[in-house]
N, CA, C and O of each residue as an XYZ file, in Angstrom:
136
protein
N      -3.578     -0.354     -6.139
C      -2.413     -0.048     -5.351
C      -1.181     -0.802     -5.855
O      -0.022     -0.643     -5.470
N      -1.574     -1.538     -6.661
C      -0.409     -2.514     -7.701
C       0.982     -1.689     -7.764
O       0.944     -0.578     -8.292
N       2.395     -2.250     -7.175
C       3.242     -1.239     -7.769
C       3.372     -0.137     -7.199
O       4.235      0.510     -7.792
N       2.855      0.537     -6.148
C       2.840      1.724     -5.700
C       3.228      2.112     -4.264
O       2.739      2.997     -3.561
N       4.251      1.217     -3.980
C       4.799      1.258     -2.665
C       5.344      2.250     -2.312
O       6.011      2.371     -3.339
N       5.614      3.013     -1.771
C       5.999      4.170     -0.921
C       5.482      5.259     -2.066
O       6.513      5.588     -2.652
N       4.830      5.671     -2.407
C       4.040      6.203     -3.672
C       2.961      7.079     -2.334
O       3.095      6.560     -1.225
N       2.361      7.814     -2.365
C       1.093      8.376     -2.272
C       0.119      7.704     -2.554
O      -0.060      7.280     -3.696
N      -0.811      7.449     -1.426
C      -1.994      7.364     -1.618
C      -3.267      8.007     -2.767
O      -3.817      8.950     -2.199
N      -3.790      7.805     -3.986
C      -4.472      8.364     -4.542
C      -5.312      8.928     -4.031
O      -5.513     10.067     -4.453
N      -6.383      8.307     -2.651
C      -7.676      9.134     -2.186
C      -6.996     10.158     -1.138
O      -7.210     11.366     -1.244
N      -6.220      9.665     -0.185
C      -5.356     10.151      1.387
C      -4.407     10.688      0.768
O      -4.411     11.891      1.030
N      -3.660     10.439      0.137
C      -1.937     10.939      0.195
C      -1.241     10.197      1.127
O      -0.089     10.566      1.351
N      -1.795      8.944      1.907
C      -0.486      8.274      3.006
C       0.318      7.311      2.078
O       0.024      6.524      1.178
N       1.323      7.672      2.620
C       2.139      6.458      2.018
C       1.815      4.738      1.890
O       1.645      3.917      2.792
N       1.808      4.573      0.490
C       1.441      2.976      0.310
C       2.154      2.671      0.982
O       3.176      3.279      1.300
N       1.619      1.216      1.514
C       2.956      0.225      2.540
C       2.537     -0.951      1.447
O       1.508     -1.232      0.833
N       4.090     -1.570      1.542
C       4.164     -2.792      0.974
C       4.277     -4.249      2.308
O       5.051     -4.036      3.241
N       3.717     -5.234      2.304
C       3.866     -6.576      2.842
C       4.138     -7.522      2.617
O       3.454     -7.519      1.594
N       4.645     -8.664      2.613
C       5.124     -9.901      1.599
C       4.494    -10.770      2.583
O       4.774    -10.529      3.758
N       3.578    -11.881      2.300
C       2.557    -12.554      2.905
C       3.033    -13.840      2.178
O       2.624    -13.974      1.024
N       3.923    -14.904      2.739
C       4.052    -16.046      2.358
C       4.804    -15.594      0.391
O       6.031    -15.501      0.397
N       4.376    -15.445     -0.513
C       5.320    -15.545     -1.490
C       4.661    -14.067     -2.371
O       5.114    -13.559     -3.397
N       3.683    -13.715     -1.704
C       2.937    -12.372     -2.266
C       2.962    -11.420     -1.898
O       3.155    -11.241     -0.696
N       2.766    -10.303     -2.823
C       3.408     -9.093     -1.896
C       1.576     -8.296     -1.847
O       0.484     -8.412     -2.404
N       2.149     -7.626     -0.950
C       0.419     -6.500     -0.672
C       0.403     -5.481     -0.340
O       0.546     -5.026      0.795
N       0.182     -4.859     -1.533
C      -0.010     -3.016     -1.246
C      -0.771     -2.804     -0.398
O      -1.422     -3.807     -0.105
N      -1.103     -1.582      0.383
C      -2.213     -1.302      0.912
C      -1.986      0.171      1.801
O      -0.934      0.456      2.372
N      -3.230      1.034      1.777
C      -2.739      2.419      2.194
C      -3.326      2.118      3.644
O      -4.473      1.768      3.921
N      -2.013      2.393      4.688
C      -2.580      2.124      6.047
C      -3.947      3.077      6.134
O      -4.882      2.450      6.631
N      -4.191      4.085      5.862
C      -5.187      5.046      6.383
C      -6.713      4.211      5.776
O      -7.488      3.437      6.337
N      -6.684      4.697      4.622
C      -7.947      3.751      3.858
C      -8.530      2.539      4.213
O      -9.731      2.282      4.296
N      -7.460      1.731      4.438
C      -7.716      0.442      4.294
C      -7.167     -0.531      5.800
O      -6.751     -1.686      5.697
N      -7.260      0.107      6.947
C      -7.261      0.100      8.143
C      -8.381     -0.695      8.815
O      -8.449     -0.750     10.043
């Protein structure tokens, strides 16, 4: 999900969300990975 913020989901199609967690950032597709 590296890089792929507001991008499509590869398996879903939902929109990647991006997060910034202290100095890191974190992709993650709300649907999938819920």
């Amino acid at each position: 999900m590296y890089h792929r913020a507001g991008l499509p989901c590869r398996v879903c199609g939902t929109e990647i969300a991006l997060e910034e967690i202290g100095a890191r950032k974190l992709y993650w597709c709300p649907r999938c990975q819920a």
